[in-house]
C-alpha positions as CSV (number, residue, x, y, z in Angstrom):
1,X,11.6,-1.7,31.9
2,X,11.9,-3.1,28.2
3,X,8.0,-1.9,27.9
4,X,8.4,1.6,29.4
5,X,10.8,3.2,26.9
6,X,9.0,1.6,23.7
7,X,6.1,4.0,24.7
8,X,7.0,6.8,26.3
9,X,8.9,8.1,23.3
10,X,5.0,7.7,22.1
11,X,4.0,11.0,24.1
12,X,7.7,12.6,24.6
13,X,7.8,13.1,20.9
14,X,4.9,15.3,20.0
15,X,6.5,17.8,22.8
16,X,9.8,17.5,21.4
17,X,8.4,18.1,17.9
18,X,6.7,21.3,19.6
19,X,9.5,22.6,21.5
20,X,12.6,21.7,19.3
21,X,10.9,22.7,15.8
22,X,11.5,19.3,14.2
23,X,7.8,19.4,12.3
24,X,10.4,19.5,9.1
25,X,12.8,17.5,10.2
26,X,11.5,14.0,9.8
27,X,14.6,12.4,9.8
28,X,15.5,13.9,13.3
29,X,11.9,12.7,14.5
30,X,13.5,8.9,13.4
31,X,16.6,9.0,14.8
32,X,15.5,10.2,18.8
33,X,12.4,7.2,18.1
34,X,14.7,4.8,16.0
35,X,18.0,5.2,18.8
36,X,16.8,2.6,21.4
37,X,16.6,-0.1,18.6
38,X,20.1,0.6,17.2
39,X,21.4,0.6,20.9
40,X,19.3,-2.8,21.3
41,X,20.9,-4.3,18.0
42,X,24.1,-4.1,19.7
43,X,22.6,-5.2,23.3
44,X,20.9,-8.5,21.5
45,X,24.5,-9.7,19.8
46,X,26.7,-8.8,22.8
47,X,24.7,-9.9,25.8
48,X,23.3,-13.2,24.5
49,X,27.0,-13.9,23.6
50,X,28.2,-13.2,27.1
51,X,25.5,-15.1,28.4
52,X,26.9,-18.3,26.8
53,X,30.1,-17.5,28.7
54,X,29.4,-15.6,32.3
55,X,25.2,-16.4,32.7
56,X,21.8,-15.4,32.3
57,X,21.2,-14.2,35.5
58,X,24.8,-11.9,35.7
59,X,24.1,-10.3,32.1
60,X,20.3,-9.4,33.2
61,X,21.7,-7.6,36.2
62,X,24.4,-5.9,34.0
63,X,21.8,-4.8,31.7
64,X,19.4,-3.3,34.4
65,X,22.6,-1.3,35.6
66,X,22.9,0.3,32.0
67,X,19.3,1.2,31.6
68,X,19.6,3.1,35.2
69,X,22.8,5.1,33.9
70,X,20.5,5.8,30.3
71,X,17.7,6.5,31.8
72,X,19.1,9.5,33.9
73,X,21.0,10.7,31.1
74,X,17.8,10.9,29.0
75,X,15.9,13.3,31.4
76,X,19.6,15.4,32.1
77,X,19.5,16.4,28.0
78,X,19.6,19.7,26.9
79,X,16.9,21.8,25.1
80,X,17.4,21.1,21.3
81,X,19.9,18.3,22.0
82,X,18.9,16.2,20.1
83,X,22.3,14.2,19.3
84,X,22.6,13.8,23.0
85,X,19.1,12.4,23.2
86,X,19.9,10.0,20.3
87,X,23.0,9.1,22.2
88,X,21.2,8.7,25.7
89,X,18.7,6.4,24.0
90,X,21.3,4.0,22.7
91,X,22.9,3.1,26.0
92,X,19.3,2.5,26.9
93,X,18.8,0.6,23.6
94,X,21.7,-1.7,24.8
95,X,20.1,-2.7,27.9
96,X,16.2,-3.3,26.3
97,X,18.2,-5.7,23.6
98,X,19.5,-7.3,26.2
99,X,17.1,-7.6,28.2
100,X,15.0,-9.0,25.2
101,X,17.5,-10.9,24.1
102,X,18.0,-13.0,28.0
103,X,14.9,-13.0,29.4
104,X,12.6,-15.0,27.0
105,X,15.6,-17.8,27.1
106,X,16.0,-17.6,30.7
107,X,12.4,-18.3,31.4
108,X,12.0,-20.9,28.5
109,X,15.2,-22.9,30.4
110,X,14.0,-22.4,34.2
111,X,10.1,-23.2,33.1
112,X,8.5,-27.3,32.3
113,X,7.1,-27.8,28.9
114,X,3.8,-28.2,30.0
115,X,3.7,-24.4,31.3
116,X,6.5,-23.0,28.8
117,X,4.1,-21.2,26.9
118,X,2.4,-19.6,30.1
119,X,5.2,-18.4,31.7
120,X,7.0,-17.3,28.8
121,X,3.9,-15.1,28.0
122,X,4.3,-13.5,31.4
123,X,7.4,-11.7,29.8
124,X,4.9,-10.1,27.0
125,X,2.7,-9.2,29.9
126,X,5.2,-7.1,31.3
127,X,6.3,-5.3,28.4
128,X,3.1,-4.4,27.4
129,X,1.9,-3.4,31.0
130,X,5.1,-1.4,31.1
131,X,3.7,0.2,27.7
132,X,1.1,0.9,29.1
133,X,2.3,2.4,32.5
134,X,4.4,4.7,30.3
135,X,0.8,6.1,28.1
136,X,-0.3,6.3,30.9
137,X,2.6,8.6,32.6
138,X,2.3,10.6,29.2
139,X,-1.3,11.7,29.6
140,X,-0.7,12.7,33.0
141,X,2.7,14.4,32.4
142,X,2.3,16.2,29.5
143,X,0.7,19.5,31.0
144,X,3.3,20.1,33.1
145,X,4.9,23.4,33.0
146,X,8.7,23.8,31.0
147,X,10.7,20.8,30.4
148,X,9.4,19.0,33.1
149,X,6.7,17.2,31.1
150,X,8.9,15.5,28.8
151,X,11.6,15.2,31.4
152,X,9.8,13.3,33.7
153,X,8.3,11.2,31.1
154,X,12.0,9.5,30.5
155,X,13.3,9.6,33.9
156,X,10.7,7.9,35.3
157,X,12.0,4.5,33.2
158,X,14.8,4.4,36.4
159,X,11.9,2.7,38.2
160,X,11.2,-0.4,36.8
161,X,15.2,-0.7,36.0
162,X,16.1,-1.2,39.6
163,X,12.9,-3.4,40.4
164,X,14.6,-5.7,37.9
165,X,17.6,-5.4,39.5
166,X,16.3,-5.9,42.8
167,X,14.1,-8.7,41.9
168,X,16.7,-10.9,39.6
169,X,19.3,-10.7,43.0
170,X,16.9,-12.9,44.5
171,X,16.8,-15.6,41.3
172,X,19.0,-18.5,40.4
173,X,21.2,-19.3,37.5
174,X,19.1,-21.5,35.1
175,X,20.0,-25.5,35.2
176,X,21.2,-25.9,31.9
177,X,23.2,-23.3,31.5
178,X,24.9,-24.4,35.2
179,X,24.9,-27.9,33.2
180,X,26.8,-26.8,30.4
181,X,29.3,-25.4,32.7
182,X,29.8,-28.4,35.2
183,X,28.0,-27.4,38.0
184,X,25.8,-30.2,37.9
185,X,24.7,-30.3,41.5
186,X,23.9,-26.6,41.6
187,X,21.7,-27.5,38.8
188,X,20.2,-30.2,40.6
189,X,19.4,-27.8,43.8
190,X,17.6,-25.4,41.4
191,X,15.7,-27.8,39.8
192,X,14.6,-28.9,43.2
193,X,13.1,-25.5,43.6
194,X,11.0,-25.6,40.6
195,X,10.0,-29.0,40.1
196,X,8.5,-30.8,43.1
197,X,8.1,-34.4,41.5
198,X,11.8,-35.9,42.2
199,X,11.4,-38.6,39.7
200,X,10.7,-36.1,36.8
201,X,13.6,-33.6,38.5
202,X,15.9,-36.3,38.0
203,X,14.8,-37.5,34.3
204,X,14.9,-33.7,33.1
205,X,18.3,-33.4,35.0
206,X,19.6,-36.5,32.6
207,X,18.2,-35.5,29.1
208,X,19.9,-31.7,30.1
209,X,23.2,-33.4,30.6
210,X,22.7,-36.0,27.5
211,X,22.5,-33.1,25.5
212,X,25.4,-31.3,26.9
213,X,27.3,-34.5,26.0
214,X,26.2,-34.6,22.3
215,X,27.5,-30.5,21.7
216,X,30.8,-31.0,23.0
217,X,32.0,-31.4,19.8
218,X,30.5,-28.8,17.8
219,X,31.3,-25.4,17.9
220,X,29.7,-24.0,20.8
221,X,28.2,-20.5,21.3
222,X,29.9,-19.4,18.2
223,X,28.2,-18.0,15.2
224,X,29.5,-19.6,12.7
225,X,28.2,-22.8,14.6
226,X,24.7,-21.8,13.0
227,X,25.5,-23.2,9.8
228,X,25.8,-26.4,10.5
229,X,23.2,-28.9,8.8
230,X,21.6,-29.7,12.4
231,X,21.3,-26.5,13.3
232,X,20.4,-24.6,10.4
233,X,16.5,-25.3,10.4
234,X,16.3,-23.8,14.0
235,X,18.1,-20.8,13.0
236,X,16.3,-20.0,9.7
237,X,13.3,-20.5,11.7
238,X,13.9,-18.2,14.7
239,X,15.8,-15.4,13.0
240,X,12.8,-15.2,10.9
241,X,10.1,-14.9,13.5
242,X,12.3,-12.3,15.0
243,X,12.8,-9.9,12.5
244,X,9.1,-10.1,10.9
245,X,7.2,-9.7,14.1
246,X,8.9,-6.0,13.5
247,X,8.2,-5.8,9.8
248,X,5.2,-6.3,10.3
249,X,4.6,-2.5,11.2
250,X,3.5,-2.7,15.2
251,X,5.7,0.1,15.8
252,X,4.7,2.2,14.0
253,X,1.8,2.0,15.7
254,X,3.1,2.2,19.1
255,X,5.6,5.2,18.5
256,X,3.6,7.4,16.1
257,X,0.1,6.9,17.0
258,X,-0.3,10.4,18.2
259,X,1.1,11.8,15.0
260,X,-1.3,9.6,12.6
261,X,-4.3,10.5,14.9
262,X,-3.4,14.4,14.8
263,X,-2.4,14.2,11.0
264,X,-5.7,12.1,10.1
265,X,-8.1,13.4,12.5
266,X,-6.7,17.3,13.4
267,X,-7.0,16.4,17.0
268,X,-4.9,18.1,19.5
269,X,-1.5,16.5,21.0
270,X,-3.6,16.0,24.3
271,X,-6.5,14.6,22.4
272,X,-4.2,12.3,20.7
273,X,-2.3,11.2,24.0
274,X,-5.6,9.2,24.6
275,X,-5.2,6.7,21.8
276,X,-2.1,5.0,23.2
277,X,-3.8,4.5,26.4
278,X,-6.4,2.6,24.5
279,X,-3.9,0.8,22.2
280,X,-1.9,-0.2,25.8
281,X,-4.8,-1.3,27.5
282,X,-5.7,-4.3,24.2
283,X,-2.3,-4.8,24.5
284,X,-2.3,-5.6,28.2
285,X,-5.7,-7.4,27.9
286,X,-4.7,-9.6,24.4
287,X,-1.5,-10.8,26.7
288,X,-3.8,-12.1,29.6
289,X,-5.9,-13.7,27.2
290,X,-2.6,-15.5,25.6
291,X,-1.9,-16.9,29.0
292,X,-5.3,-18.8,28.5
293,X,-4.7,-19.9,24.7
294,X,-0.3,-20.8,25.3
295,X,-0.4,-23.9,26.0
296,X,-3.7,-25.4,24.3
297,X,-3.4,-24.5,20.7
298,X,-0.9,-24.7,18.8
299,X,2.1,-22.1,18.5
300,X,1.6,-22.2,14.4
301,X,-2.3,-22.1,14.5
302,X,-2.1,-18.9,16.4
303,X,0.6,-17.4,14.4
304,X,-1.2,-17.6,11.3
305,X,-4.8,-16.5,12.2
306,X,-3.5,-13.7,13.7
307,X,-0.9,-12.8,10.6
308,X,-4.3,-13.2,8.6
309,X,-6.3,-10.5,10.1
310,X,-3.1,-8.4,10.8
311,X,-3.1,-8.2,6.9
312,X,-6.5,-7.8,6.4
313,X,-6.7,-4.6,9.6
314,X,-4.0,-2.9,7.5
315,X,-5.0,-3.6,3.9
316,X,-8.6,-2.5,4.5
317,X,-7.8,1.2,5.3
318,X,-5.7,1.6,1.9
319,X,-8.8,-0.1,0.1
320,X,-11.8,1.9,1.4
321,X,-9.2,4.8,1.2
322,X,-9.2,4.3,-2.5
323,X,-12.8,3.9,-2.7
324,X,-13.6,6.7,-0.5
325,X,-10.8,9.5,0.1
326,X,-12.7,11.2,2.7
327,X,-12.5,7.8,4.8
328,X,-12.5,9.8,8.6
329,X,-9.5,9.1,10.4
330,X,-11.1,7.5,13.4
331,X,-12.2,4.7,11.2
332,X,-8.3,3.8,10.1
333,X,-8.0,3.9,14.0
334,X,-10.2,1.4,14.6
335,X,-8.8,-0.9,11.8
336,X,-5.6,0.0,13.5
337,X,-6.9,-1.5,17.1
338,X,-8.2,-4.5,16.0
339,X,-4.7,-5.1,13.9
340,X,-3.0,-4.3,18.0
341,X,-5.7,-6.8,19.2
342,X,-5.1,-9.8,17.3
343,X,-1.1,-8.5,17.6
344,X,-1.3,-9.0,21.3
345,X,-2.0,-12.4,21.8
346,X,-0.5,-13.9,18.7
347,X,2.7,-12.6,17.3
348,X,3.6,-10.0,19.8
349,X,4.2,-12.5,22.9
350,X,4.6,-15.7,20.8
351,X,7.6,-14.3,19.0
352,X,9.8,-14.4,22.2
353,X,8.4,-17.9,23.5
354,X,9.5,-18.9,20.3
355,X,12.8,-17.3,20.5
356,X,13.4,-18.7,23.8
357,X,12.8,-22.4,22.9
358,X,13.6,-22.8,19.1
359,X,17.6,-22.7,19.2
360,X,19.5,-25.7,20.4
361,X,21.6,-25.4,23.6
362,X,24.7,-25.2,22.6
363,X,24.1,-21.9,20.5
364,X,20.4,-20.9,22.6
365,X,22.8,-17.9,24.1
366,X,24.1,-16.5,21.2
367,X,21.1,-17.8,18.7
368,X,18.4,-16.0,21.5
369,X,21.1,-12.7,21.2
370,X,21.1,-12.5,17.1
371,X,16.8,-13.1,16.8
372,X,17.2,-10.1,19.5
373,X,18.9,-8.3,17.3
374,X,16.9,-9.2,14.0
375,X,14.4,-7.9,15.9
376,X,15.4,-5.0,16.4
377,X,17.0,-4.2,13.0
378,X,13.2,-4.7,11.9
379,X,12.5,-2.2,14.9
380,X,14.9,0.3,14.0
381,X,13.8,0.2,10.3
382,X,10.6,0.6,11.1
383,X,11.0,3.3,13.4
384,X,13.3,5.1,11.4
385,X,11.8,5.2,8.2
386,X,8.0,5.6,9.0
387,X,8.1,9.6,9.2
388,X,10.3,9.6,5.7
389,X,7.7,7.3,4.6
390,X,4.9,9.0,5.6
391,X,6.2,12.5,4.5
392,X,6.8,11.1,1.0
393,X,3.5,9.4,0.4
394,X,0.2,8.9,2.4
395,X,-0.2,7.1,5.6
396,X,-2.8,4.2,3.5
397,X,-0.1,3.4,1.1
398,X,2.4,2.9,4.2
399,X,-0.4,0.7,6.0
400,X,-0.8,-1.6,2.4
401,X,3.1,-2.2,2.3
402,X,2.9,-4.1,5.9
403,X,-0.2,-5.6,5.3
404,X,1.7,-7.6,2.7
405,X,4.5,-8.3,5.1
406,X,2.1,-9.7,7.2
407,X,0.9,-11.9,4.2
408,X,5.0,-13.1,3.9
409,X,5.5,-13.9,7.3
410,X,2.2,-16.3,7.2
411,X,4.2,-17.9,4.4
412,X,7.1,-18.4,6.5
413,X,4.8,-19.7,9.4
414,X,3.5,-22.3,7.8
415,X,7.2,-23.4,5.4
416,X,9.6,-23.2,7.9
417,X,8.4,-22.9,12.0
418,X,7.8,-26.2,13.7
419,X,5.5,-26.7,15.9
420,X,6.8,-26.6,19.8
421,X,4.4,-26.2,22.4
422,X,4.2,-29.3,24.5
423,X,7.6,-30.4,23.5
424,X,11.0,-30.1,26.1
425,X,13.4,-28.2,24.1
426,X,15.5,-31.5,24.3
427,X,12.9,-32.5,21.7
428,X,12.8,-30.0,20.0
429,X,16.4,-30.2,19.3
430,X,16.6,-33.6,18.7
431,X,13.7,-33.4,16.2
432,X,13.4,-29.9,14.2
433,X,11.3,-30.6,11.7
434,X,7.8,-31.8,13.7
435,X,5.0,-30.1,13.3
């Protein structure tokens, strides 16, 4: 679901660029791609807060809900609309903030910490499959007579919206949320389901309550809570992940491809249709191969090598461009693949597993819902302002600027993110600053 409708806009848009006349309107091009991330803004503060209060498991149903009704009001706009498509998107934005905003923390609570990284990676494989499914749907879509084309392309996200709804009916609240609320033995009977060794079951089911007991007196679930000197490590660290996996320019990769290939190359909008598909397949194969690499090096070691060569796949372009101006624009493509390769299996699905074990329990909720919403404040940015940038000076120059924000967010890595993989998030709480 939250994968679908970050591509598809990726072959909707050249049709409604066609069809609406918004070649010249740059701004309008930002706004239809930009409106899911300002709807998910909202979706990441709201529903991580309500997921402190009411559950995981209830606010991921709500959200699948929403992103039905937003879906089917996205295919039911009318030719030239597009303030009705901008405000179609951001009911759907709400749910995909949401959803990115609960899921990562409900799997990081519900999985052991052997495995965290694993199963928290299955959420990247998803979105990315879902991006895929949606280039996919593009390509196929986009000959299609009329409206149709464009039509089906963002109606079809109803799908996987009510598999998620379907599938999360059959799930259980997570443990430590049903802790935190005194349902201790409905914890304990969903424990039982995911961890066969009783001895451990009952050790885990301790430390979860131990920490309960040492936030009932701070300020729980509430903002403000995040200053405090225990938690304000935690906070810096995952806020900071969250917003610069987005700064970092991925998006502009995912929801303009077609557009820099055409504007580069000269290649026709069906020609250019065939470069997501190849982008969303490395996407979907750098995932699997995180699934290997989660839990067996190191959450900061991967971070950083791939931040490196991020840098260098976008930096390179804007040198040779300045060496050689007639640089082909299948070359920058390339450059631009192996940036989405090393993207894949680093920052793009270590990000959330990070988000989804860095913030203590008493604020994971709300702290999981704001690094949602950082997130998608870089998202929004990004998406917004990458036509207006690109209109006002050339793509290379664009590519340099978040080359260097891949430089900063190395920086960060390796000054403020400790290390987590192998560690319960107990630990992790109780000791912030290991590395």
């Amino acid at each position: 679901m939250f994968g679908y409708d970050i591509g598809v806009m990726t072959g909707a848009l050249p049709i409604l660029q066609q069809r609406w006349n918004l070649e010249h309107s740059p701004v309008d091009l930002g706004l239809i791609t930009s409106a899911v991330m300002l709807g998910a803004i909202l979706g990441g503060a709201t529903a991580g807060r309500l997921a402190d209060r009411y559950g995981r498991r209830r606010l991921i149903l709500i959200a699948s809900l929403v992103f039905i009704a937003g879906a089917a009001l996205s295919a039911m706009v009318p030719d030239n609309g597009v303030a009705y498509l901008v405000a179609a998107r951001i009911i759907l934005g709400w749910a995909v903030g949401a959803a990115s905003a609960l899921v990562p923390a409900y799997l990081s609570e519900m999985a052991p910490a052997e495995v965290r990284g694993r199963l928290s990676g299955l959420n990247q494989v998803m979105i990315v499959s879902g991006m895929l499914l949606s280039y996919v749907a593009d390509f196929l879509l986009d000959n299609l007579s009329g409206t149709w084309s464009w039509r089906l392309m963002l109606g079809a996200a109803v799908v996987p919206a009510i598999i998620l709804f379907l599938g999360t009916l059959r799930l259980p609240e997570s443990p430590r949320f049903l802790v935190s609320h005194g349902r201790t033995d409905t914890a304990r009977q969903v424990l039982t389901m995911v961890r066969p060794e009783r001895w451990r079951l009952e050790d885990e089911l301790q430390d979860i309550q131990r920490t309960v007991h040492d936030e009932q007196d701070r300020t729980k679930g509430h903002y403000k809570a995040f200053l405090q000197e225990h938690y304000r490590p935690l906070v810096v660290a995952g806020l900071g992940v969250a917003a610069l996996q987005q700064f970092q320019g991925a998006n502009a990769i995912f929801y303009y491809l077609p557009l820099i290939v055409q504007r580069l190359s000269g290649a026709s909008t069906h020609s250019a249709l065939m470069w997501p598909m190849v982008e969303g397949a490395i996407l979907v194969l750098g995932s699997l191969i995180f699934l290997l690499l989660a839990d067996h090096i190191n959450r900061r070691t991967l971070l950083t090598v791939g931040g490196i060569i991020m840098a260098i796949s976008f930096i390179a372009p804007a040198v040779l461009h300045m060496l050689k101006p007639s640089l082909g624009g299948n070359t920058v493509v390339v450059f631009l693949s192996i940036y989405v390769a090393l993207y894949s299996f680093t920052w793009a699905p270590l990000t959330w597993v990070i988000v989804g074990e860095i913030f203590p329990l008493a604020i994971r909720g709300s702290g999981t819902g704001l690094a949602s919403s950082f997130n998608w404040i870089g998202s929004f940015l990004v998406g917004l302002l990458f036509p207006i940038m690109a209109a006002a000076m050339s793509e290379y120059a664009v590519f340099a600027i978040f080359g260097a924000v891949c430089v900063f967010g190395v920086i960060f890595i390796r000054l403020w993110v400790p290390e987590t993989r192998g560690r319960t998030l107990e630990e992790i709480e109780a000791s912030p600053e290991t590395a």
